[in-house]
C-alpha positions as CSV (number, residue, x, y, z in Angstrom):
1,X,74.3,72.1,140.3
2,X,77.8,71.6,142.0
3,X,78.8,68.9,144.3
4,X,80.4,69.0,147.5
5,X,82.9,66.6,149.1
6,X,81.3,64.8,152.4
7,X,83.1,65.8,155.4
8,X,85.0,63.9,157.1
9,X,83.3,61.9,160.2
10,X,83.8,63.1,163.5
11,X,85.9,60.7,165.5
12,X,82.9,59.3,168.2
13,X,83.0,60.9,171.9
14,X,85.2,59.2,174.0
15,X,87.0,57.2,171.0
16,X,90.7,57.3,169.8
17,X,91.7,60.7,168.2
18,X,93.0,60.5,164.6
19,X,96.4,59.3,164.0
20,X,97.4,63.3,162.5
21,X,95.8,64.9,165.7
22,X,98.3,62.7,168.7
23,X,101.4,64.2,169.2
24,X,104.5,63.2,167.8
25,X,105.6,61.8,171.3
26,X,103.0,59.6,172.1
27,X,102.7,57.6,169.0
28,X,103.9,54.1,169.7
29,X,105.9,53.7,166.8
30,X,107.8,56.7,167.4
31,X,108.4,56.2,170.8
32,X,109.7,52.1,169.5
33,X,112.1,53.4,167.3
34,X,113.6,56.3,169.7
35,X,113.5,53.4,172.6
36,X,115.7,51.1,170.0
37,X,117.8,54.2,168.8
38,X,118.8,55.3,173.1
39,X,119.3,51.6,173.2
40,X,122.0,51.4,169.8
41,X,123.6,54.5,171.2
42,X,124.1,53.0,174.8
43,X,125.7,49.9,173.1
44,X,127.8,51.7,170.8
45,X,129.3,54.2,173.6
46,X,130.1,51.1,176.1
47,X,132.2,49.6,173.3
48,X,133.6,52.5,172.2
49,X,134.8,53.3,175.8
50,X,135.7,49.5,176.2
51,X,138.1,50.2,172.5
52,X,139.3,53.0,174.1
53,X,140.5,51.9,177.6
54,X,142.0,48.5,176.1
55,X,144.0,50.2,173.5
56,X,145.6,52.2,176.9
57,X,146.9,49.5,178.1
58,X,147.8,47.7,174.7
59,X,144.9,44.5,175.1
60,X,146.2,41.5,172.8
61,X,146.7,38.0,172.9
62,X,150.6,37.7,171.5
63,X,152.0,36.6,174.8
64,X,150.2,33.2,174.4
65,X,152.9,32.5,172.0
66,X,155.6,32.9,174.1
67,X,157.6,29.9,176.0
68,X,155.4,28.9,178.8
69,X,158.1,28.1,181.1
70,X,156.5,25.6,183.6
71,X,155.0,22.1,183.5
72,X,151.4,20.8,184.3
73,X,150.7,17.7,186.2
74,X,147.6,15.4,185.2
75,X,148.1,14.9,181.6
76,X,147.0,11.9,179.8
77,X,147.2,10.6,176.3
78,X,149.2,13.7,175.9
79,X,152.9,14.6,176.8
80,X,154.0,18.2,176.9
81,X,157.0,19.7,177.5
82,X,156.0,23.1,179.4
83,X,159.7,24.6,178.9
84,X,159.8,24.9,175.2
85,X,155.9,24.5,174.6
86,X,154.1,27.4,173.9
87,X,151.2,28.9,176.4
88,X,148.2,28.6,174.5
89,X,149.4,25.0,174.0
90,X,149.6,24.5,177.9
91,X,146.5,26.4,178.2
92,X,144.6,24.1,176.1
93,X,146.4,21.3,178.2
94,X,144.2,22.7,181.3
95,X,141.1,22.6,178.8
96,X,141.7,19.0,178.3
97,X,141.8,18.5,182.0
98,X,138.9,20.4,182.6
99,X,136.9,18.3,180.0
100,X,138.1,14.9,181.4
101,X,136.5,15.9,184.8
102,X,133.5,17.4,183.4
103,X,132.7,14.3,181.9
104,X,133.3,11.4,184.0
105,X,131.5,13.6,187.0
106,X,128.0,14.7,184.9
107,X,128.4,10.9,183.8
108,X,128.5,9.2,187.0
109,X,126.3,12.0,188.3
110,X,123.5,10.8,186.4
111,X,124.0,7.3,187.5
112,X,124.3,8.4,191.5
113,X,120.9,10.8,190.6
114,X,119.3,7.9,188.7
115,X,119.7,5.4,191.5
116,X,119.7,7.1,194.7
117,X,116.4,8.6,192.9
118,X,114.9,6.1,192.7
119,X,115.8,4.6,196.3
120,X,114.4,7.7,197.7
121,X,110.6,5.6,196.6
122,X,111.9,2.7,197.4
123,X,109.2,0.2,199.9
124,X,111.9,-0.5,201.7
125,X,112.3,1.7,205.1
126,X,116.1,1.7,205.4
127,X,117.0,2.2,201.6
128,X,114.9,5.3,201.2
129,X,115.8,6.8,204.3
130,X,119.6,6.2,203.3
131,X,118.9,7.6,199.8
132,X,117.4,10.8,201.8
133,X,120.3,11.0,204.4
134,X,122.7,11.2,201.6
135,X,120.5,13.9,199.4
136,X,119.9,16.0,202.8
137,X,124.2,15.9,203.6
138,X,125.4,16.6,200.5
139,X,122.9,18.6,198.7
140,X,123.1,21.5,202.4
141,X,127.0,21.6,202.1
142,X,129.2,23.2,200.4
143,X,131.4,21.4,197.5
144,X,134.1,23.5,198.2
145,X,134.4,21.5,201.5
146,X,133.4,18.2,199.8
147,X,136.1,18.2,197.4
148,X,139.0,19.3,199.8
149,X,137.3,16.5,202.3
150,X,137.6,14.0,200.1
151,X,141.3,15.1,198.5
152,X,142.4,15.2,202.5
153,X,141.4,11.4,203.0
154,X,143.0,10.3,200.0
155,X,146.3,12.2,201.1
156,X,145.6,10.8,204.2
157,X,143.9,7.5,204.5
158,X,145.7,6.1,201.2
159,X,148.8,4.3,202.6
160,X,152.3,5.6,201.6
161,X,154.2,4.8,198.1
162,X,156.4,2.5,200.1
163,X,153.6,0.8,201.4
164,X,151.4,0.6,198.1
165,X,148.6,-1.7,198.6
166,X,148.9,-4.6,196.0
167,X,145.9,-5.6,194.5
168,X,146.8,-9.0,192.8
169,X,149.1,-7.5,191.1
170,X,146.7,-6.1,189.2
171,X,146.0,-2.9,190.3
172,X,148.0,-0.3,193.2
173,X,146.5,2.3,195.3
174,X,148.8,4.8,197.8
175,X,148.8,8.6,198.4
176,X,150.2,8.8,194.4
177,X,146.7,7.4,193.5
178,X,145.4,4.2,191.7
179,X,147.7,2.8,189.6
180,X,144.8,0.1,187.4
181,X,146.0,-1.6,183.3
182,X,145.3,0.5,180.6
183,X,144.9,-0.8,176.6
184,X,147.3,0.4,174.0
185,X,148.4,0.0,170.6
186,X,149.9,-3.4,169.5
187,X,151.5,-4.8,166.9
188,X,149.9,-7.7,167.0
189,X,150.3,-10.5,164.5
190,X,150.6,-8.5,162.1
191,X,153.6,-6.4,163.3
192,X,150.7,-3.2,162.0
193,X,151.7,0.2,163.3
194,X,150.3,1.8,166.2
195,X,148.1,4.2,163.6
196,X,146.3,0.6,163.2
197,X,144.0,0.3,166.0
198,X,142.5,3.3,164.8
199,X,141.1,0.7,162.0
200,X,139.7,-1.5,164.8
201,X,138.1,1.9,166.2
202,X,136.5,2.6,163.6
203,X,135.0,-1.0,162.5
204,X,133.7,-1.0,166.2
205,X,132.1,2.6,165.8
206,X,130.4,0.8,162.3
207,X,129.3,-2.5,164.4
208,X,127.9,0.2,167.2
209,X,125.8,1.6,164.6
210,X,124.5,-1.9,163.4
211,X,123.8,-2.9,166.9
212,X,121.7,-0.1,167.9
213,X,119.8,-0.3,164.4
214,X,119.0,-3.6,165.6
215,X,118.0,-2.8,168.5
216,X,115.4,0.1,167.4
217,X,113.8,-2.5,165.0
218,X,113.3,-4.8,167.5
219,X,112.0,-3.0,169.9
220,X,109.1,-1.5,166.9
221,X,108.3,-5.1,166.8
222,X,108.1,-5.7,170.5
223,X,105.4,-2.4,170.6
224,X,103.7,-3.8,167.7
225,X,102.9,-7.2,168.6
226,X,103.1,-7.2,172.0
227,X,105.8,-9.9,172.1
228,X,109.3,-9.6,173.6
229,X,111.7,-9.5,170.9
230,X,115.0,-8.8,174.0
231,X,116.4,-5.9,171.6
232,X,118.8,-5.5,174.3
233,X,120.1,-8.7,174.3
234,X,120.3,-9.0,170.4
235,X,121.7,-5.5,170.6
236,X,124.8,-6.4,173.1
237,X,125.5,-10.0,171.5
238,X,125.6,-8.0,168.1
239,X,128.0,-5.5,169.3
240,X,130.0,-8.3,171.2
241,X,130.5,-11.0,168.4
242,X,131.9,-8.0,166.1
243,X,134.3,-6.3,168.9
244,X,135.9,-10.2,169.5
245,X,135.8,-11.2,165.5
246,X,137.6,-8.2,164.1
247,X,139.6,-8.0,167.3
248,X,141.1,-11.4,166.1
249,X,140.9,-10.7,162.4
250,X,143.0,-7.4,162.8
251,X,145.8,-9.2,164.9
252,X,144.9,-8.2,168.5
253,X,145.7,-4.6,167.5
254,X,145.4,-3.7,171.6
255,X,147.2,-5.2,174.9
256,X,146.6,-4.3,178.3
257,X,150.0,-2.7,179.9
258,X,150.0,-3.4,183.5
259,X,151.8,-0.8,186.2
260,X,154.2,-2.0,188.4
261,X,156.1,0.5,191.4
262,X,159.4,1.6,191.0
263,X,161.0,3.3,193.8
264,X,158.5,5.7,194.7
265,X,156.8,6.5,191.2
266,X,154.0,4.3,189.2
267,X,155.0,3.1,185.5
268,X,153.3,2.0,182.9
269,X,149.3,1.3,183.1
270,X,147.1,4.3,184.0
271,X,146.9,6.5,187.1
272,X,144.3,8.1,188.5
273,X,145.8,11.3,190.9
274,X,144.4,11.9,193.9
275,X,143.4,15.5,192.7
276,X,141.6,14.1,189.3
277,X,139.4,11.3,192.1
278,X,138.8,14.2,194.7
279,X,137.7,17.0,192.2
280,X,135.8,13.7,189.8
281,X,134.3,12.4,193.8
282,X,133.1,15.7,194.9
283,X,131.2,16.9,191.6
284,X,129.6,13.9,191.1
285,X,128.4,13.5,195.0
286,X,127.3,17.0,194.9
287,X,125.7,16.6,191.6
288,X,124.3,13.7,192.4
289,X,121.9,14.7,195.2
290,X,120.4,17.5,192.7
291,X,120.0,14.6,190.0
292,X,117.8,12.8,192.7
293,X,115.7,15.1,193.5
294,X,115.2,15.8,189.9
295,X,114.7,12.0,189.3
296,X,112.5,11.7,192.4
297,X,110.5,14.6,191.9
298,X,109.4,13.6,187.9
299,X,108.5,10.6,188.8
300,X,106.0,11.7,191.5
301,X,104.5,14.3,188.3
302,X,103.4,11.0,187.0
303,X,100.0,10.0,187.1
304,X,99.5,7.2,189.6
305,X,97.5,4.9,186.4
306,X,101.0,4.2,184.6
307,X,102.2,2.4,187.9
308,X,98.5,1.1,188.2
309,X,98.3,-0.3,184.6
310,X,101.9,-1.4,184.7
311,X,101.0,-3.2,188.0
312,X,98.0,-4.4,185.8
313,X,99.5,-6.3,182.9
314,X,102.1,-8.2,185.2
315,X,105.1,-6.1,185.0
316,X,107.8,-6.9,187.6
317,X,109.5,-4.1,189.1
318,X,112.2,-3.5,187.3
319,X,110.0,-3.6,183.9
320,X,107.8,-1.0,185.6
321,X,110.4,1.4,186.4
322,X,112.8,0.6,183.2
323,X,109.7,0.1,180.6
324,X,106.6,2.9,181.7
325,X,107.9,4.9,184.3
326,X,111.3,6.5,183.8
327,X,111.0,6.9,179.9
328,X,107.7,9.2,180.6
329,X,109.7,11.0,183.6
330,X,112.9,11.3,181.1
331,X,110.9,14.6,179.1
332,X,109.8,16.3,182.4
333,X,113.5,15.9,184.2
334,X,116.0,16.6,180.9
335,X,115.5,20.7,181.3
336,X,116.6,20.6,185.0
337,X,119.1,17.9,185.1
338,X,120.5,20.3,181.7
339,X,121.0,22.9,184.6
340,X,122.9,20.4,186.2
341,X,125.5,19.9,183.9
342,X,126.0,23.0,183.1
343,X,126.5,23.8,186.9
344,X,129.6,20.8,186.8
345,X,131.4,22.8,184.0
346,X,131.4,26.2,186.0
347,X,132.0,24.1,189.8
348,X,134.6,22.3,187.9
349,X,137.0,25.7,188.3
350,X,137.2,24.8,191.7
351,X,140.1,22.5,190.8
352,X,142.8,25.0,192.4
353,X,141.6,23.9,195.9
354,X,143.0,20.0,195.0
355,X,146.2,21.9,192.9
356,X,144.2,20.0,189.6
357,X,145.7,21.8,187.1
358,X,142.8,22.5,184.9
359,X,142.3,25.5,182.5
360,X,141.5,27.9,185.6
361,X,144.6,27.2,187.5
362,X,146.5,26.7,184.3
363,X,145.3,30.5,183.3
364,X,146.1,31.7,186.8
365,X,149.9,30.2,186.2
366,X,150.1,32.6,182.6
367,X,148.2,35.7,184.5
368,X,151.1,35.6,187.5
369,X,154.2,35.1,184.8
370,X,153.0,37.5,181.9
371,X,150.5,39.6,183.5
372,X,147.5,40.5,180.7
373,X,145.2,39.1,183.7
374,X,142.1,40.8,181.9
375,X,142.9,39.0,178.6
376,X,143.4,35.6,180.7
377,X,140.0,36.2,182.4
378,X,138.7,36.7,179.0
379,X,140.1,33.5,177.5
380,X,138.0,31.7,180.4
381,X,135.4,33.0,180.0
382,X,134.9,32.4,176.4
383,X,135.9,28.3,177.7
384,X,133.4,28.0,179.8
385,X,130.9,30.0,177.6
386,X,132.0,27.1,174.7
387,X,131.8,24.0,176.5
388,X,128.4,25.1,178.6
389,X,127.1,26.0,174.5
390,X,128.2,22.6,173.6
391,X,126.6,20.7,176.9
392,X,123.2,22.4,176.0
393,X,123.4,21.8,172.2
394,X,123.9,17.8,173.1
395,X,121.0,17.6,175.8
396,X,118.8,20.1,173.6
397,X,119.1,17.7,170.9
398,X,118.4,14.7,173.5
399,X,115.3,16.3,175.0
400,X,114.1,16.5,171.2
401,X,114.2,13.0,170.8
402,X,112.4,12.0,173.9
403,X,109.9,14.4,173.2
404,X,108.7,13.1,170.5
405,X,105.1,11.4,169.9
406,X,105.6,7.6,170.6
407,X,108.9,7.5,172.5
């Protein structure tokens, strides 16, 4: 008796065909892998032709070592000599400029955005519809013309160097900017080395920490029981009695050096250039109105029970807004206001309109004396590419820890 092998079952009418029966062509993993493979090839032949056309025109970076051979303005807590400094050196001088702006403007953005904000649902008639008036004006123009607006009425407005306005001796402002005291290194009782207040530096980095471990102790305790335990208070007091107590110990490491006007120049102290204050101005009143309506609009996302149950339990006003309100808002407005600051490192290039010299204006000076202008653009790029990376790392990291359970 022999035995025959079942035939294979008929594939149902109107059901897939079997895999050996579709072509080649329209089998999806074929067609993935020949999409992936067109794709590889496009890449490849774009940077081969990109290889190609910059070893034309001989692309490097070598002329960044060469004398720069001019001088940039604005520099603080560095002094260099542009004739016999090198250009990447002057370069990164532009870099630090750039970086002092971007951070004093997405700093006191936040505080403009925070309060005008919150003014915007304010009870009070007049301060909301100011907080509006100044969103609607400076959100609808153009910081190009804010920033040369505000650099004009500084040349302008400010009173001559001649005629310096005297602030109790204290502090000067004229057309050459605000002159205000500045701390540096002491000797001090000691007769320690300037290197020594970097010891005082770091012992009030340490008492910081301390302060702020305090602080988050305290305020587990105030959620747990319900009593206030004024973690901010403890927190400051901490932070204060260590600053004055090693301040003492160490010598007074630091003194304040007041400016005085000589001729027509500032010495001594620190000054604050018309250029730095109308760039600094402009981004953070541009940035500013964005941050409000960010503000304004998360708080309106919130349910109206947290106002209702803060209202509830007694809170005042300010423990409503400070306590329930804007650390619930803080997850929902982090991702936009992120967009925010990332939009003061790329409007901060707008320097050259002031004459700032920051690292776009400082590259512009390199393209017109050695040329290489697509290597320069290059350069900035990969700046602004770095320091955006490094903004969204630091708020990434912040938006994790407000969005966790319990915060």
């Amino acid at each position: 008796m022999s035995t025959q092998a079942p035939a294979p079952p008929s594939p149902a009418p109107g059901g897939p065909a079997p895999a050996g029966d579709v072509p080649l062509f329209y089998r999806r993993g074929f067609r993935r892998l020949l999409q992936q493979g067109l794709y590889v090839a496009a890449t490849a032949l774009l940077f081969w032709y990109i290889y190609d056309a910059l070893n034309l025109r001989e692309f490097g970076f070598g002329f960044l070592n060469d004398p720069a051979a001019f001088k940039v303005a604005n520099q603080w807590l560095i002094d260099v000599d542009g004739v016999t400094s090198s250009r990447i050196e002057m370069y990164l001088v532009g870099v630090w400029a750039s970086l002092r702006v971007v951070f004093v403007a997405i700093l006191l953005s936040t505080v403009v955005g925070i309060v005008v904000g919150v003014s915007r649902l304010s009870s009070n008639w007049l301060v909301a519809r100011m907080a509006m008036l100044y969103v609607e004006v400076f959100r609808n123009t153009p910081l190009l013309v804010q920033v040369v607006l505000v650099y004009a009425i500084f040349l302008v407005g400010a009173p001559i160097i001649q005629e310096v306005l005297n602030i109790g001796d204290f502090a000067f402002l004229s057309n050459r900017g605000l002159a205000i005291p500045w701390p540096v290194p002491d000797a001090g009782w000691w007769g320690a080395p300037d290197w020594f207040v970097g010891v005082w530096v770091a012992l009030l980095i340490a008492i910081g920490a301390v302060a702020m471990t305090v602080r988050r102790q305290r305020q587990v305790r105030e959620r747990e029981t319900g009593q206030p335990h004024y973690a901010n208070r403890w927190a400051f007091g901490i932070f204060a009695v260590g600053a004055l107590v090693t301040f003492i110990v160490l010598g007074l490491p630091v003194s304040i050096d007041r400016p005085y006007v000589e001729g027509t120049r500032y010495l001594e102290g620190m000054v604050i250039r018309p250029e730095f204050a109308a760039l600094t101005i402009g981004l953070t009143l541009y940035t500013g109105a964005f941050n409000a309506e960010i503000v304004r609009g998360s708080i309106q996302a919130l349910p109206r029970g947290q106002t209702e149950a803060a209202n509830a339990v007694g809170l005042s006003a300010y423990q409503r807004m400070t306590l329930v309100i804007l650390p619930q808002a803080l997850r929902q407005m982090i991702p936009s206001i992120t967009n925010q600051y990332l939009n003061v490192n790329k409007n901060s290039s707008l320097a050259y309109a002031v004459l700032y010299d920051d690292l776009f204006r400082v590259a512009g000076i390199i393209q017109n004396k050695a040329g290489h202008a697509l290597e320069m653009f290059f350069v900035i790029i990969v700046t602004y590419m770095l320091i955006s990376l490094v903004i969204s790392a630091l708020m990434n990291f912040i938006n994790a820890r407000v969005t966790r359970v319990g915060v």
